[in-house]
Each structure stands twice: as C-alpha cells, then as structure tokens.
N, CA and C atoms of all chains as a GROMACS GRO file, in nm:
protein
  570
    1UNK      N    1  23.162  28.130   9.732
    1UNK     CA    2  23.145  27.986   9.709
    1UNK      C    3  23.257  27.908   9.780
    2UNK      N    4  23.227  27.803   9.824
    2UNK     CA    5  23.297  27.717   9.897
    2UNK      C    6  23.434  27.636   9.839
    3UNK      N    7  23.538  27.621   9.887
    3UNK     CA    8  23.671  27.602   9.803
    3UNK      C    9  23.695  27.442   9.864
    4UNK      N   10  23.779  27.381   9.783
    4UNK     CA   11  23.790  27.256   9.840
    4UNK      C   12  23.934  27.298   9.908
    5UNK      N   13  23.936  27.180  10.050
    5UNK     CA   14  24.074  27.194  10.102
    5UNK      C   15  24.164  27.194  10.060
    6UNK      N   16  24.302  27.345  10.054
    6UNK     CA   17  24.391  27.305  10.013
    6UNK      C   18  24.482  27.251  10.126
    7UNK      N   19  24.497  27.310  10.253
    7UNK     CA   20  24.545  27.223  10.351
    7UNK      C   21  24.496  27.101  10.386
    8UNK      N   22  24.540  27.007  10.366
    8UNK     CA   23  24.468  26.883  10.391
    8UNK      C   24  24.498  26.853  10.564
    9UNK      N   25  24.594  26.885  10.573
    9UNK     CA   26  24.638  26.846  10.728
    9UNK      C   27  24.501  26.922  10.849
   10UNK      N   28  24.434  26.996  10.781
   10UNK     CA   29  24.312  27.099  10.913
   10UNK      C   30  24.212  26.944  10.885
   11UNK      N   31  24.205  26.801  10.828
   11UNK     CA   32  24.123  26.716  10.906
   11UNK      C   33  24.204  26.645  10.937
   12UNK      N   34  24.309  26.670  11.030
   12UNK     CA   35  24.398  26.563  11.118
   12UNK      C   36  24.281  26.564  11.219
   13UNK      N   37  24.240  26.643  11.319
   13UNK     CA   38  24.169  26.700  11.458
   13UNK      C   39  24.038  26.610  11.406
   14UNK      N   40  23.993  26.622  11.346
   14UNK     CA   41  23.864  26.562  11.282
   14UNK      C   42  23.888  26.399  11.310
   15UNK      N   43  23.995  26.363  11.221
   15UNK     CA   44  24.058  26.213  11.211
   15UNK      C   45  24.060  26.172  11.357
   16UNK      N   46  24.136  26.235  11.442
   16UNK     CA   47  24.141  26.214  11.539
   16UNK      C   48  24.023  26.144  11.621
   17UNK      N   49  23.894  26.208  11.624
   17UNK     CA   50  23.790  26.222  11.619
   17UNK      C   51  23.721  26.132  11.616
   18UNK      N   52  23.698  26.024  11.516
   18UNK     CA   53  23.652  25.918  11.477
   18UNK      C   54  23.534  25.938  11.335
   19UNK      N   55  23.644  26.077  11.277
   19UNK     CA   56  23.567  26.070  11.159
   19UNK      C   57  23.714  25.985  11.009
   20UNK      N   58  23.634  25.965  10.941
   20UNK     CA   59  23.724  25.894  10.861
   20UNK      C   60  23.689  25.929  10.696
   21UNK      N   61  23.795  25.910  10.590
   21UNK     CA   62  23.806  25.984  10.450
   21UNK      C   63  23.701  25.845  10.417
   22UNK      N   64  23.638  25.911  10.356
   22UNK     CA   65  23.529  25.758  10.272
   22UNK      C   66  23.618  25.723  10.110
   23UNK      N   67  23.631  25.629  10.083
   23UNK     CA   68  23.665  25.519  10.010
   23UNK      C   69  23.612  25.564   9.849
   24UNK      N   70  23.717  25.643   9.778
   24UNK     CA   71  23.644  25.674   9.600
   24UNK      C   72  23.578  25.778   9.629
   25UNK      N   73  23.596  25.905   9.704
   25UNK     CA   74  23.490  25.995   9.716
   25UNK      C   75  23.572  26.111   9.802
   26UNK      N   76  23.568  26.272   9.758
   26UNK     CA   77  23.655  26.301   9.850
   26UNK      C   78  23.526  26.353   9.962
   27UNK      N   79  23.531  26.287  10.081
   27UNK     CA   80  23.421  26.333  10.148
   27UNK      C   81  23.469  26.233  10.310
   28UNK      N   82  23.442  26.298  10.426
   28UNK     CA   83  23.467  26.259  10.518
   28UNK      C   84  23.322  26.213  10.588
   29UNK      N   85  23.352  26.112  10.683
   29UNK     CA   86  23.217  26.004  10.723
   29UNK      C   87  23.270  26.004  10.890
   30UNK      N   88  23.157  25.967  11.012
   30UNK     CA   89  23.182  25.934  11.081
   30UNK      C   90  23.015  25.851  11.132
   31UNK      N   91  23.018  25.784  11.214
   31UNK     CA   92  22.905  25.678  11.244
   31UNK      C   93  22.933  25.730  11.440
   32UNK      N   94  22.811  25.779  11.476
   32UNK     CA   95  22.785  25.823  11.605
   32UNK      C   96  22.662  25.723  11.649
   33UNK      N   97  22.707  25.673  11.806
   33UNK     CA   98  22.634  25.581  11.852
   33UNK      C   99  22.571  25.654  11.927
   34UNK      N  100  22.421  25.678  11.980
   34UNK     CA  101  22.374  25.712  12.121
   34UNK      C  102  22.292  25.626  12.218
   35UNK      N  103  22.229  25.667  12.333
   35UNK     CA  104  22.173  25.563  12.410
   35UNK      C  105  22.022  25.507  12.372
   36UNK      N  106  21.980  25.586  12.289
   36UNK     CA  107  21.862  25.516  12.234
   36UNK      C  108  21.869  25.624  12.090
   37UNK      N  109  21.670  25.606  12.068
   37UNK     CA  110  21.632  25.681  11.952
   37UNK      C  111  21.583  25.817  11.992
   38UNK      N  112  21.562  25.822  12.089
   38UNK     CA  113  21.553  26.016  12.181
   38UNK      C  114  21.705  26.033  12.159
   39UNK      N  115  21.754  26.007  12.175
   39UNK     CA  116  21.907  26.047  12.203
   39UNK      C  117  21.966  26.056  12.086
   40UNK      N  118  21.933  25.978  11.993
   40UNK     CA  119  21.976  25.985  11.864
   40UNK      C  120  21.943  26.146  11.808
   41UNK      N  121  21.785  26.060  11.763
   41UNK     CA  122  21.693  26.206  11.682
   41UNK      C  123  21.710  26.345  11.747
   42UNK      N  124  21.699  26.348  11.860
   42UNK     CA  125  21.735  26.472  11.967
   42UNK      C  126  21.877  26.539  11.914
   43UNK      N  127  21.980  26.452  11.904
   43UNK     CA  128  22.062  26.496  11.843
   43UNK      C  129  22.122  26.548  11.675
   44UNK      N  130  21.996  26.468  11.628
   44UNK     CA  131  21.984  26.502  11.476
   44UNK      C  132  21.905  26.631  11.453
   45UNK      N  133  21.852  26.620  11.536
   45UNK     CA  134  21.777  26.789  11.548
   45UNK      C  135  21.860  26.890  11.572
   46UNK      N  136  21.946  26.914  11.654
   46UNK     CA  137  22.018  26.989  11.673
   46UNK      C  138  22.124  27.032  11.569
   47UNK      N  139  22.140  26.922  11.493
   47UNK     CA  140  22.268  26.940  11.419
   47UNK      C  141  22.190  26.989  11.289
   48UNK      N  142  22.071  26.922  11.274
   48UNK     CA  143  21.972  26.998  11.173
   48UNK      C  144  21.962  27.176  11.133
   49UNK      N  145  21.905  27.175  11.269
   49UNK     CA  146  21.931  27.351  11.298
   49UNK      C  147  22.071  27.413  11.258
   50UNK      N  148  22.178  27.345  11.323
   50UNK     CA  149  22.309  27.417  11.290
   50UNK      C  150  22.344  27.393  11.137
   51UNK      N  151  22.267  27.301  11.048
   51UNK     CA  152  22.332  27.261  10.933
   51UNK      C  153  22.227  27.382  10.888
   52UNK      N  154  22.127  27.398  10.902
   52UNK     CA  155  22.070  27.487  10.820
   52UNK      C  156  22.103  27.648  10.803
   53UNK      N  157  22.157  27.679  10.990
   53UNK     CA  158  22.190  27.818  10.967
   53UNK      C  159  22.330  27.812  10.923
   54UNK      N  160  22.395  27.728  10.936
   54UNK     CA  161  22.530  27.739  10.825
   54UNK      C  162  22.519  27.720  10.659
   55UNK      N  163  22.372  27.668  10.649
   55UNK     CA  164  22.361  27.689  10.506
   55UNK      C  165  22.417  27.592  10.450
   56UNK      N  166  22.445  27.438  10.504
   56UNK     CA  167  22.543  27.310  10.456
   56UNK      C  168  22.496  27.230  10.508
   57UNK      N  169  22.457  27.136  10.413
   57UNK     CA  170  22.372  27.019  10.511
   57UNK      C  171  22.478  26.914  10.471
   58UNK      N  172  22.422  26.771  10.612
   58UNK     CA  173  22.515  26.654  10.558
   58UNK      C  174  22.389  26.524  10.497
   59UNK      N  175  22.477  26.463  10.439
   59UNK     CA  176  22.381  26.348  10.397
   59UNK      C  177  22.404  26.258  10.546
   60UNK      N  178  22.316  26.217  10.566
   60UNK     CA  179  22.300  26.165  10.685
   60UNK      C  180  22.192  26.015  10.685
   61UNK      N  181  22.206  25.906  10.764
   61UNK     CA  182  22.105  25.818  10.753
   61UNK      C  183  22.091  25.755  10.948
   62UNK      N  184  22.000  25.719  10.978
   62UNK     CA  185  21.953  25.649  11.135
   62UNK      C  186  21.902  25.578  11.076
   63UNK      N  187  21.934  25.472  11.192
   63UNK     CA  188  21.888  25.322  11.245
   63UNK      C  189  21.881  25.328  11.364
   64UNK      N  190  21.736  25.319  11.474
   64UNK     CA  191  21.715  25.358  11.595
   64UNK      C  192  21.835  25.426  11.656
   65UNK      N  193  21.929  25.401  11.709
   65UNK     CA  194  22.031  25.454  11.787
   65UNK      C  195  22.152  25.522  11.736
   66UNK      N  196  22.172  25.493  11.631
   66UNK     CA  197  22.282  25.491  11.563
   66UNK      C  198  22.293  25.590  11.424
   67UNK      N  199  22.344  25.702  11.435
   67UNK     CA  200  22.318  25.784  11.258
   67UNK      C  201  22.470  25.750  11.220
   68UNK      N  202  22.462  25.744  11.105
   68UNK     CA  203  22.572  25.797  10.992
   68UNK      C  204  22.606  25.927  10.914
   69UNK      N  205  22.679  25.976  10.946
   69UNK     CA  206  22.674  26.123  10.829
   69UNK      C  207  22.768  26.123  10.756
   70UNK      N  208  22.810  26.162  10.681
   70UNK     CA  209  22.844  26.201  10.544
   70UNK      C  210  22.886  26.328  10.506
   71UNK      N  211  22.961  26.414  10.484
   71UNK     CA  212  22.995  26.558  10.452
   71UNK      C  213  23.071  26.573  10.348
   72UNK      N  214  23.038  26.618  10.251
   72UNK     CA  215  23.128  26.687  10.143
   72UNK      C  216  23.053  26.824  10.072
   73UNK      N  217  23.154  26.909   9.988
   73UNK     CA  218  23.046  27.025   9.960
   73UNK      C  219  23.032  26.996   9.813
   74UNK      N  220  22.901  26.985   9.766
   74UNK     CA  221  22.856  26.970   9.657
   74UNK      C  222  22.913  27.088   9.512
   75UNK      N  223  22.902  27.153   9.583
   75UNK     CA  224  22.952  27.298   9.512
   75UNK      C  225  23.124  27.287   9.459
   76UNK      N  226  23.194  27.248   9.517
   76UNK     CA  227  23.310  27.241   9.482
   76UNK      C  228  23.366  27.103   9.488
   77UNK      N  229  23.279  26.980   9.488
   77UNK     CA  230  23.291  26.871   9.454
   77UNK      C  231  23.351  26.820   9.586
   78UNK      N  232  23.426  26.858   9.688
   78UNK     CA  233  23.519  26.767   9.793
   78UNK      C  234  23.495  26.862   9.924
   79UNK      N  235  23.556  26.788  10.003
   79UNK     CA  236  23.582  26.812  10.111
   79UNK      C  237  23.631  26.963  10.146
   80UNK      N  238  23.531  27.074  10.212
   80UNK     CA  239  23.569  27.218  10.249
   80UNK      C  240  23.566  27.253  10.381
   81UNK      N  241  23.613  27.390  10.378
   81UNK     CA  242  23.578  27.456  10.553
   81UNK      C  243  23.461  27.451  10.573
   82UNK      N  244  23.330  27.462  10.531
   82UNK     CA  245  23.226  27.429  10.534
   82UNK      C  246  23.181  27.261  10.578
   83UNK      N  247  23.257  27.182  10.535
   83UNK     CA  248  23.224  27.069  10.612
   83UNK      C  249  23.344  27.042  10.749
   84UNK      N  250  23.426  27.059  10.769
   84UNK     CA  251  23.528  27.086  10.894
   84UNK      C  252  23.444  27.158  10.998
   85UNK      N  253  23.343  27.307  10.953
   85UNK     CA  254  23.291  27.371  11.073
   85UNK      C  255  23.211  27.267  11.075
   86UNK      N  256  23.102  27.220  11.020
   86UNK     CA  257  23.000  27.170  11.013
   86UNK      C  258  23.026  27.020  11.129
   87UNK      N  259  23.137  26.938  11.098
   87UNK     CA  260  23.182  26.808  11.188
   87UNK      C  261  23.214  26.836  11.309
   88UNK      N  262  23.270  26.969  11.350
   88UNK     CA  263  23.306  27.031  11.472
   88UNK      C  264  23.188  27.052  11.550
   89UNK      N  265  23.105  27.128  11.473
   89UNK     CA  266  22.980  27.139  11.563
   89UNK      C  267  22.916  27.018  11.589
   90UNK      N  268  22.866  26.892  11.463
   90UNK     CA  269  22.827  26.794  11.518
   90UNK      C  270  22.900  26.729  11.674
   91UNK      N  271  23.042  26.744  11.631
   91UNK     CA  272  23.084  26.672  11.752
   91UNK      C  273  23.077  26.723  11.892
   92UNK      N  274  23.049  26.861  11.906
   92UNK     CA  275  23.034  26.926  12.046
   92UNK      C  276  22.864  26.901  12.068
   93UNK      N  277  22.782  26.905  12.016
   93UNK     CA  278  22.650  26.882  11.966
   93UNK      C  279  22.669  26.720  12.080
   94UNK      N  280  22.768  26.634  12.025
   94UNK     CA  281  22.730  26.526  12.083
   94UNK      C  282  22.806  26.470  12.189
   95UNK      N  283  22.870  26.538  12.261
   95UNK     CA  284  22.959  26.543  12.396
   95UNK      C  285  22.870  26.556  12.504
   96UNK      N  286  20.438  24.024  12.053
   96UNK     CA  287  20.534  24.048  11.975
   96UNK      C  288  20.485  24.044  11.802
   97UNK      N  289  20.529  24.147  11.764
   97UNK     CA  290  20.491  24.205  11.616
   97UNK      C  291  20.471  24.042  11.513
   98UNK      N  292  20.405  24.024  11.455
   98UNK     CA  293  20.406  23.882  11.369
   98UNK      C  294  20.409  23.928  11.210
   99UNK      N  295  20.505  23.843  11.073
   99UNK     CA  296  20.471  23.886  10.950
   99UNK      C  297  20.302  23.878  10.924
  100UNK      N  298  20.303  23.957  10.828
  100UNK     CA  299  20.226  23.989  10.741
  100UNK      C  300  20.164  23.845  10.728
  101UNK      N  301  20.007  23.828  10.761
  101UNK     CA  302  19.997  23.672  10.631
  101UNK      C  303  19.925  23.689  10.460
  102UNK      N  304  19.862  23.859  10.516
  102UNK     CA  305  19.801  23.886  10.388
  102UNK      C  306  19.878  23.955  10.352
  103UNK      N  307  19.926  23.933  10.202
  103UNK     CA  308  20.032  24.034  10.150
  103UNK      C  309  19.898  24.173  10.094
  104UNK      N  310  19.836  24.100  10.074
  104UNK     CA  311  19.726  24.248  10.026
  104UNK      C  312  19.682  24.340  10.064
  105UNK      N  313  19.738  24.358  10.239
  105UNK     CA  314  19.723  24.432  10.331
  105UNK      C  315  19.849  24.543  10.282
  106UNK      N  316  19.952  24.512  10.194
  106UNK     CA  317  20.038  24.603  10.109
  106UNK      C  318  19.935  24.671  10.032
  107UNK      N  319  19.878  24.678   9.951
  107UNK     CA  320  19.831  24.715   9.840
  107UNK      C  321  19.828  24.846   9.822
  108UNK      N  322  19.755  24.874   9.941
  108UNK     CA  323  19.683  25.023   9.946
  108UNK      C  324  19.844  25.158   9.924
  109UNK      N  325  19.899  25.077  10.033
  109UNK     CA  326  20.054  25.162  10.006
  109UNK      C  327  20.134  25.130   9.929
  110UNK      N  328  20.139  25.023   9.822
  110UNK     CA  329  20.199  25.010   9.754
  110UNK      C  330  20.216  25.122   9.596
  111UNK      N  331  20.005  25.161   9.632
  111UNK     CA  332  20.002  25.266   9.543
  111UNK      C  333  19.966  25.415   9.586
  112UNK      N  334  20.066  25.410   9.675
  112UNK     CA  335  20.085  25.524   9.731
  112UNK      C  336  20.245  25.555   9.699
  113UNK      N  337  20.277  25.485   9.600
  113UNK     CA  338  20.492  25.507   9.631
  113UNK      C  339  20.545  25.406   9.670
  114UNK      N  340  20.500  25.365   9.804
  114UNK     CA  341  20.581  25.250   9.870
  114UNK      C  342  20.624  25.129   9.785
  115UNK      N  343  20.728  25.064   9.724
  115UNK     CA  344  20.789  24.959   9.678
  115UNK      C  345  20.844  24.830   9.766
  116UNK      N  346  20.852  24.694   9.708
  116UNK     CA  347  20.900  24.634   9.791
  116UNK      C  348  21.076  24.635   9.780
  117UNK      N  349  21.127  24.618   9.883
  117UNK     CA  350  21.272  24.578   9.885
  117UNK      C  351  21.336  24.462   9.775
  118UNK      N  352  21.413  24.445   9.689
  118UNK     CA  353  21.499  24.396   9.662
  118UNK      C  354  21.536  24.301   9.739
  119UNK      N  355  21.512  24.163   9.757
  119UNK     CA  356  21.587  24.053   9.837
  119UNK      C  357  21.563  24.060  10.035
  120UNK      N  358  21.470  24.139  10.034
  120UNK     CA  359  21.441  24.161  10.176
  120UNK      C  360  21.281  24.219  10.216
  121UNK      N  361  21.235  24.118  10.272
  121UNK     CA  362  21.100  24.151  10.319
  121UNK      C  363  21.120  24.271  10.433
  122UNK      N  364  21.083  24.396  10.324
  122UNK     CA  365  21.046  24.514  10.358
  122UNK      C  366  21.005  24.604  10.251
  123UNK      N  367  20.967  24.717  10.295
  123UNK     CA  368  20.892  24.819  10.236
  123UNK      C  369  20.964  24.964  10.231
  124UNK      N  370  20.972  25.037  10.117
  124UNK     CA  371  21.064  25.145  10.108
  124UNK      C  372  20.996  25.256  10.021
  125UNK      N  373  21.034  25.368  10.047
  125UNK     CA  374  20.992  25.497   9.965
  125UNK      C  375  21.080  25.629   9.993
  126UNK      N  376  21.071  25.693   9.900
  126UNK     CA  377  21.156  25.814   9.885
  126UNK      C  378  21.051  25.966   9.856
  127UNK      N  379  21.069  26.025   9.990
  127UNK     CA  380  20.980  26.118  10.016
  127UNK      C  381  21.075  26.250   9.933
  128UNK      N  382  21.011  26.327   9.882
  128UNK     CA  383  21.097  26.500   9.817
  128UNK      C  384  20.989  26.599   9.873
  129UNK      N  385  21.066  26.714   9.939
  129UNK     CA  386  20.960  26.781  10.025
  129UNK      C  387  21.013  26.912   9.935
  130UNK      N  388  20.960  27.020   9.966
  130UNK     CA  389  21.016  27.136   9.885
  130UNK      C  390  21.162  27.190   9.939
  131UNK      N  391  21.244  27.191  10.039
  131UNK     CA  392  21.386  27.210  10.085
  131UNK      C  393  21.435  27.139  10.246
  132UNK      N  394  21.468  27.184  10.304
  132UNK     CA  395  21.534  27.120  10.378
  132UNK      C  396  21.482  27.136  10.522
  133UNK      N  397  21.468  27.218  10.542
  133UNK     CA  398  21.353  27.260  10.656
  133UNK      C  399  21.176  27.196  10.665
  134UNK      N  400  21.156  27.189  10.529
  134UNK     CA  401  21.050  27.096  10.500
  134UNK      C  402  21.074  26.960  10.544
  135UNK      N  403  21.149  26.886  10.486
  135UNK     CA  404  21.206  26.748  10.487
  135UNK      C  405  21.268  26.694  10.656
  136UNK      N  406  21.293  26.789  10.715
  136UNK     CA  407  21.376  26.781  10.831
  136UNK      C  408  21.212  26.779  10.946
  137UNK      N  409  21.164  26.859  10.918
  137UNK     CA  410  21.015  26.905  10.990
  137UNK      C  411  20.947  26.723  10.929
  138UNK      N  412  20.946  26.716  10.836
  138UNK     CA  413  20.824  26.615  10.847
  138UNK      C  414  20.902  26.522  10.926
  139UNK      N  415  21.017  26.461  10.920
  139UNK     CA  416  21.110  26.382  10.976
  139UNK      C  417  21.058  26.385  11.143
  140UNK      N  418  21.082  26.523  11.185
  140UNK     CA  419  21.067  26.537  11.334
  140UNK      C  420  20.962  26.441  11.390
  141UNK      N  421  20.850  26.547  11.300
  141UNK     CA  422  20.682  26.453  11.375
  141UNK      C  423  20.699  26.305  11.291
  142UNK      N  424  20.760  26.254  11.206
  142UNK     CA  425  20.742  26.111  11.187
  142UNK      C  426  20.839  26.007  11.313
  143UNK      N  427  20.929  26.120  11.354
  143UNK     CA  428  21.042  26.055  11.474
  143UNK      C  429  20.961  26.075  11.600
  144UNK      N  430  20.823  26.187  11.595
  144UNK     CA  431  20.821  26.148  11.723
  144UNK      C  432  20.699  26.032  11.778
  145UNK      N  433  20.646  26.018  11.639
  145UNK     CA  434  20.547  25.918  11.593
  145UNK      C  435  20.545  25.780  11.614
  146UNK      N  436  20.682  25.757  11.542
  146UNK     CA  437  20.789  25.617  11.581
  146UNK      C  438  20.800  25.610  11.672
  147UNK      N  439  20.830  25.674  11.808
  147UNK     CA  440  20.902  25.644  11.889
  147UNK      C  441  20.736  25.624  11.984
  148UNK      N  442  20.637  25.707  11.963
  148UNK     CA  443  20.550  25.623  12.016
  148UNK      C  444  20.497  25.511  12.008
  149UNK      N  445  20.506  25.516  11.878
  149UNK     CA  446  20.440  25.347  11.837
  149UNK      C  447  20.543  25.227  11.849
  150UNK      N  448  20.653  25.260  11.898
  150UNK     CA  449  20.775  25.198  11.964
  150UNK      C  450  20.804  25.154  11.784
  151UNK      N  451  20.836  25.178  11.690
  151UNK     CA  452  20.876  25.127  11.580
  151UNK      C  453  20.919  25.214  11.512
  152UNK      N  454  21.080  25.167  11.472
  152UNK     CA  455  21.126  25.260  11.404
  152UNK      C  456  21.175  25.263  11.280
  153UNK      N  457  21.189  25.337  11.209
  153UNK     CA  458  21.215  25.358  11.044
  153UNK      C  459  21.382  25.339  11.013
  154UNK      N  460  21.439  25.267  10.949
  154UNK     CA  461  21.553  25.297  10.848
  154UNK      C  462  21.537  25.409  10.728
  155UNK      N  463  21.626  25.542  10.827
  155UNK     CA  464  21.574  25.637  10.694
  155UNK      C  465  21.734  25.698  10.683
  156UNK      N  466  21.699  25.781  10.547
  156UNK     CA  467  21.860  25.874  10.529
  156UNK      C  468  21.766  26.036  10.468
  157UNK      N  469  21.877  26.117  10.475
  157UNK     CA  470  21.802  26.236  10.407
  157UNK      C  471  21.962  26.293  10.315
  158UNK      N  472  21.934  26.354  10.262
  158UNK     CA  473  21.992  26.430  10.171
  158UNK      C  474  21.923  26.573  10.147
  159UNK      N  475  21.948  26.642  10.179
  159UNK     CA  476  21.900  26.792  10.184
  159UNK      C  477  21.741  26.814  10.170
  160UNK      N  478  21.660  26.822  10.046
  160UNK     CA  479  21.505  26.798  10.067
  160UNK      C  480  21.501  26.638  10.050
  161UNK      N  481  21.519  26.526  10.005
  161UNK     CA  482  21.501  26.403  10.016
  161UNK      C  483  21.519  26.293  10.080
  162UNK      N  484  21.426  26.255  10.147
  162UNK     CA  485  21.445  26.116  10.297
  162UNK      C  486  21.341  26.019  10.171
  163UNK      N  487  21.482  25.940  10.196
  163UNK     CA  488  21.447  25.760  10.191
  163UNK      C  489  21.472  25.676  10.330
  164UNK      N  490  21.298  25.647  10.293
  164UNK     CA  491  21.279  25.535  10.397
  164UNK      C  492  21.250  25.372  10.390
  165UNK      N  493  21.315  25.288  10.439
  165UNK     CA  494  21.267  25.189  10.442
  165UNK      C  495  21.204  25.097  10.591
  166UNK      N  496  21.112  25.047  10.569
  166UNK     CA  497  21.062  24.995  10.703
  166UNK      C  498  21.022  24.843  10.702
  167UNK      N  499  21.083  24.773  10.799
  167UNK     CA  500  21.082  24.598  10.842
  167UNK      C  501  21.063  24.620  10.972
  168UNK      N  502  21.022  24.494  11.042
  168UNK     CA  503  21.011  24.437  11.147
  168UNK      C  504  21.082  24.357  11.219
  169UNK      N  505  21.205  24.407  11.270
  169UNK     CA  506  21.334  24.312  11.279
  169UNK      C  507  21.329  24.189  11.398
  170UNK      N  508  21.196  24.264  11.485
  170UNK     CA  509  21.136  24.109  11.583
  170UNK      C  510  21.099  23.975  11.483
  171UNK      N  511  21.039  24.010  11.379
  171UNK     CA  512  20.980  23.901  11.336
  171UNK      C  513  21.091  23.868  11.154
  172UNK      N  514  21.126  23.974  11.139
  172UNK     CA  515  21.219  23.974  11.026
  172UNK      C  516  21.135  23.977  10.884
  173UNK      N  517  21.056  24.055  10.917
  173UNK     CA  518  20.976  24.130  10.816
  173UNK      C  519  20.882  24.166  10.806
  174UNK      N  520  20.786  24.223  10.739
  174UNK     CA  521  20.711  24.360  10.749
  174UNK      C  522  20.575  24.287  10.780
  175UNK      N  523  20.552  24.349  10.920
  175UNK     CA  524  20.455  24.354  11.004
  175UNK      C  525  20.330  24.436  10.970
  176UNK      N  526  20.239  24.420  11.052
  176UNK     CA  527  20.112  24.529  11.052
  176UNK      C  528  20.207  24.654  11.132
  177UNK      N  529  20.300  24.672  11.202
  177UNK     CA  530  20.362  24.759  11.247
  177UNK      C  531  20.429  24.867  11.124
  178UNK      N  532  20.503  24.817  11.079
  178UNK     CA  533  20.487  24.881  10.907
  178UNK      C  534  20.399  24.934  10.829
  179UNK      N  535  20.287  24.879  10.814
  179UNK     CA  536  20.179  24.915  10.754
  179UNK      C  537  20.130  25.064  10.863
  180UNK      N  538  20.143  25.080  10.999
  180UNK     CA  539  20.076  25.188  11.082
  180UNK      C  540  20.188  25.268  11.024
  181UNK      N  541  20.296  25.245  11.049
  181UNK     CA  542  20.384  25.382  11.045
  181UNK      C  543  20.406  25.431  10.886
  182UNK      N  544  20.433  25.294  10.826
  182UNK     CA  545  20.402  25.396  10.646
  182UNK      C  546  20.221  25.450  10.648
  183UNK      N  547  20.145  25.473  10.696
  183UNK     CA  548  20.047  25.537  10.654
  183UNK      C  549  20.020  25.617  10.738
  184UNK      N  550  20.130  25.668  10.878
  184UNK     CA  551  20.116  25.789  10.913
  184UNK      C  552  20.224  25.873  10.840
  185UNK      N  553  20.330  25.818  10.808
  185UNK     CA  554  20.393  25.917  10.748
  185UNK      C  555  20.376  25.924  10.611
  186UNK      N  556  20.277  25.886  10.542
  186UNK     CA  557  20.233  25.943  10.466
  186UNK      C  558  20.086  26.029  10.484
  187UNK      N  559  20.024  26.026  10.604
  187UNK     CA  560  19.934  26.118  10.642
  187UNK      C  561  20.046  26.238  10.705
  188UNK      N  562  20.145  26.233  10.702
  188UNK     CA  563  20.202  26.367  10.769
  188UNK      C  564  20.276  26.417  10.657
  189UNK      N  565  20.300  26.355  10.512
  189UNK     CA  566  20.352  26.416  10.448
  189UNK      C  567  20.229  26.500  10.318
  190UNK      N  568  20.118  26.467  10.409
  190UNK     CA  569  20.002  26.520  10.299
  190UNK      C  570  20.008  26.673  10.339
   0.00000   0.00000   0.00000
C-alpha cells in the first residue's frame, strides 16, 4: 500500500515543473495547455493508459484545450511516490 | 453560428434521462458512473471523438469510474440545439 511522502523535498523537481501544492488538501495540481482538443484528448489518452497500468489514476477535468489534473493517493490520504511517478510521466507524455 | 434554445421543451426528453440544469448558468450537466476506469475512460474516448466532429465540446472531469459533464454553447452563451446533439449521443454511447 502506498505511503504518504516522508521526504517532502522529492516534489521540489515537480514544483519546478509547473505543478503546484493545492490549497487545504495534501495533493499536488498542475493545469497543462495544448494546441487544440486533438492535442489535448490525445494526450489524455496517453496518460490514461499509463495511469491505468500504474494502477493510480488522477482526478482530472478538460475544457477544449486545456486539462487540469489533480493527484493525491486516496489510500493513504496525501501526496505519494505513486503520484510523483505518475506527474513525471504526465510531463514527458507532454513534451 | 449556434443560436439559444427558444423552446426550452426541446430539454425535456434529456432532462429525464439524468441531465439537470446548471445552477445560475444556462447549461446542462450530468454525472455518468461506468463500472471502473477503463470503462469510463473508453466511453470518454468515442464521446471525444464525437465532439470533435460535431465541432462541440464538453466541460467534463473524471475521477476514476465517474465523468461529470456539463455542456453550453459559449458562441451564443447557452445551451444550443448543439447541446441537445451531443448530450444524446453520449448518452447513446453510454447505453
């Protein structure tokens, strides 16, 4: 089962990133822009697949171009290595 | 260019299908539960690739099996016959 971070410093790289700690919640957020809604969804697909074979999904929402995601692990209430791999892959996913 | 609604009764049919109206905003919303996540992600696909033909697209979020959607017409600033096509394909794709 999934542990919440005890190093807090492994989402500096993340921070970096343009993901950010959400507000009353321990759970990290980032808002990804693309060039349209192919580009978007295309990319929500992908990260779909990887969320599923990692077995960790994110809460996630789109508006034509634009998704929001959301990551925390339900299981241990906050922020885990399970959501750190999970933001890593989104972000190479969208390079 | 997409025009409001003049018959609101042209709602009806989907209204009793799930679909609710918005809170303070002329639009239309529903919260689909599929059996897991692969389900929910799959109907998503063919409703994204649906949208994107009918050039109209959905405000949606998912959470592991559950996508909430809401749908307006932001040319005209509220819910169109364009709305009405795409809530009653994706509810023909979630049959």
């Amino acid at each position: 089962m999934a542990e919440k971070l005890n190093d807090r410093s492994a989402l500096d790289p993340l921070l970096a990133q343009g993901w950010e700690l959400v507000d009353g919640r321990d759970a990290i957020c980032k808002t990804y822009v693309f060039a349209n809604f192919i580009a978007a969804f295309g990319w929500m697909t992908r990260a779909a697949i990887w969320a599923e074979k990692l077995g960790h999904h994110p809460e996630w929402s789109n508006v034509y171009k634009t998704v929001d995601v959301t990551l925390t692990t339900h299981d241990c209430g906050g922020v885990s290595d399970l959501d750190i791999k999970l933001a890593q892959k989104m972000d190479a996913l969208a390079e």
